[in-house]
C-alpha angles and dihedrals in degrees: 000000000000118000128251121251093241104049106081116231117255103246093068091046113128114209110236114241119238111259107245107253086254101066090053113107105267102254081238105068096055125084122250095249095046082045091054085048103054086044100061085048082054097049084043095049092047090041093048090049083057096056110255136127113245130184132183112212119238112265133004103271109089115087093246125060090203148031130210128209112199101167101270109034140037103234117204109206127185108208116214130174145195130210118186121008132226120221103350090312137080120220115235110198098224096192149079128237133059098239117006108042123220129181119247123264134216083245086056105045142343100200126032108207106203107191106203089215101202093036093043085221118144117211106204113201132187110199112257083058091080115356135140088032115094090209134052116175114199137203118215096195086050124091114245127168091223090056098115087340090154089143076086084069104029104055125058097260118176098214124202106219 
């Protein structure tokens, strides 16, 4: 198929440099909503680069914000992000609803994805990991089996919620 004018070849494509750290908008300075979005770019970006099929659903009312297609199962994940933490931990909310909180559900997700935003360090939990806590504080300096776990994602588990 022959290429479009506009669009440059290949050969003379110069690859774009990373921005420093120090020229990214600061997390807060972005609202939480524009926050929750970036980070589920982010999640779709990391997720994509490992191999996987990832959709977002379209609009903001189902009780997860991506799915995950691994091969065998359709996996519902709800992305969540911190931003600054507050004495040595970053608080993760671990629960669905504006006002009144209530704990998630096996019918609402099966994986909670947590970005660290200033670490760039993904927590990949399967349910029964947290629920039915609303919470979960986590310590980036700390081990946890969940810290980057997107094997989780990436095998055919067969996960026991």
């Amino acid at each position: 198929m022959p290429r479009h004018p506009s669009v440059p070849s290949r050969r003379g494509a110069r690859r774009v440099p990373a921005l420093p750290a120090s020229r990214l908008l600061p997390p807060a300075a972005l609202s939480p909503k524009r926050q929750g979005e970036l980070a589920e770019l982010a999640f779709l970006h990391r997720a994509a680069a490992l191999g996987l099929i990832v959709m977002k659903p379209f609009g903001d009312s189902a009780p997860y914000d991506i799915v995950v297609d691994n091969g065998s199962r359709l996996l519902k994940l709800q992305i969540k992000s911190a931003a600054s933490p507050r004495n040595g931990a970053y608080e993760i909310n671990a629960a669905r609803g504006r006002f009144i909180k209530r704990p998630y559900t096996r019918r609402d997700i099966d994986f909670l994805a947590a970005y660290l935003i200033p670490e760039d360090t993904w927590y990949i939990f399967p349910l029964s990991a947290f629920s039915p806590r609303k919470t979960m504080r986590l310590h980036p300096n700390r081990r946890s089996s969940y810290k980057e776990a997107w094997h989780f994602l990436l095998y055919k588990l067969q996960i026991g919620n």
